[in-house]
N, C-alpha and C positions, 0 to 999 in steps of 0.2 A: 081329786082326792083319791090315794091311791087305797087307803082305807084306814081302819081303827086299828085293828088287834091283828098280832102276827100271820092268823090264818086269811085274812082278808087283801093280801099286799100281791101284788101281781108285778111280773118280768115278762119281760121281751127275751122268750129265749135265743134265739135267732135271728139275724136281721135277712131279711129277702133280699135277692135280686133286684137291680132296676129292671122294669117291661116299659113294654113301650106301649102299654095300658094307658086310656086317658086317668090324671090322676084324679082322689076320690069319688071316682068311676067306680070304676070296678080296682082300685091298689093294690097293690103286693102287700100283703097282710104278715107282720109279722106275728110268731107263735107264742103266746099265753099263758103264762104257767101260774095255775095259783101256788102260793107257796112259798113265791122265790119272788125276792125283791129287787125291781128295777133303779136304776140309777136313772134320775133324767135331769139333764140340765134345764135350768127353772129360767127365764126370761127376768134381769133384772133390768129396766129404763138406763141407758145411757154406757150399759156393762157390757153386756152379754149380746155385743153386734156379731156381725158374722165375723169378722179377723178375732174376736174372745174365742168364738163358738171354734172356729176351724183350730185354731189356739191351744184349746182344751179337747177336743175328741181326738187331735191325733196322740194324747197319751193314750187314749181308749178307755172303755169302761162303764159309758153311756151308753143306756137302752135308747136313747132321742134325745133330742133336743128341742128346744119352742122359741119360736122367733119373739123379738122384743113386740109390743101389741102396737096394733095399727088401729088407732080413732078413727072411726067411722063416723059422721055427723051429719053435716051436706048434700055431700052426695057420693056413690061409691068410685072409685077410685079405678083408672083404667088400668089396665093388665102392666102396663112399663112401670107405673108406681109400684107395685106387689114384687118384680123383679129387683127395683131399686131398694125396699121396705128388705129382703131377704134374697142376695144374690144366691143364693145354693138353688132357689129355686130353677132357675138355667142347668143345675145339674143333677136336678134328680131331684132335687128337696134334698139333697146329702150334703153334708160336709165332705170337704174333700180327704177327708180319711173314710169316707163312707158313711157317716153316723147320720140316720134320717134328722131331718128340720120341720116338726109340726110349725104352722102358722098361726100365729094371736089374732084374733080380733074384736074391737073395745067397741059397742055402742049402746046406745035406748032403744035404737028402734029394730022390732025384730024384723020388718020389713026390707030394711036397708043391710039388716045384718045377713039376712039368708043370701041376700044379692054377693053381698062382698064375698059370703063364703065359696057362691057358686065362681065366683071371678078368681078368685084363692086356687079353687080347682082346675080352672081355666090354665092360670100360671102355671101348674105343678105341682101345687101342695099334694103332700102324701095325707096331712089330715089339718084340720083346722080346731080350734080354742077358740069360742065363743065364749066373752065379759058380757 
């Protein structure tokens, strides 16, 4: 939630650089601005894959983007599935006009979920969305 009332809404001023930082390590942080409000593409189920995503950021205009959510249930998911779940991850977490790709992910168990997050990391994700 990016908040209630207009003084509460935060932007992305700037998008950073890719580094060759491991990601949600130490990421390229973009900058903050209270005040000013972010556009972010919302993750709708079956919409919003990566050919929508790259789709829509090359008109530009989006502070990020969020991958469709990956269920987590069983058991966590090896690193080729998290590439397959969100191909931009091979590129940075960017779409290919640049626009970062936070990664979703759905489960109950927080045990299983910290894992998948740290694996998320592993891929490339610049940030993750924990359900």
């Amino acid at each position: 939630m990016l908040g209630t009332d207009r003084d509460s809404f935060m932007t992305i001023e700037s998008q950073p650089e890719i580094n060759a930082s491991p990601a949600c390590g130490t990421p390229p942080r973009p900058r903050v601005e209270r005040g000013q409000p972010a556009l972010i593409l919302a993750p709708m189920e079956g919409v919003t894959d990566a050919p929508m995503r790259a789709f829509l950021t090359e008109r530009g205009g989006f502070s990020f983007c969020v991958s469709e959510f990956m269920r987590i249930s069983q058991d966590v998911p090896y690193l080729k599935t998290f590439n397959e779940h969100a191909p931009e991850l091979r590129s940075g977490a960017r779409t290919p006009s640049g626009t970062p790709v936070h990664f979703q992910l759905l489960g109950g168990d927080p045990d299983k979920l910290a894992l998948a997050a740290s694996r998320a990391c592993e891929a490339g994700a610049l940030g993750v969305d924990l359900n």
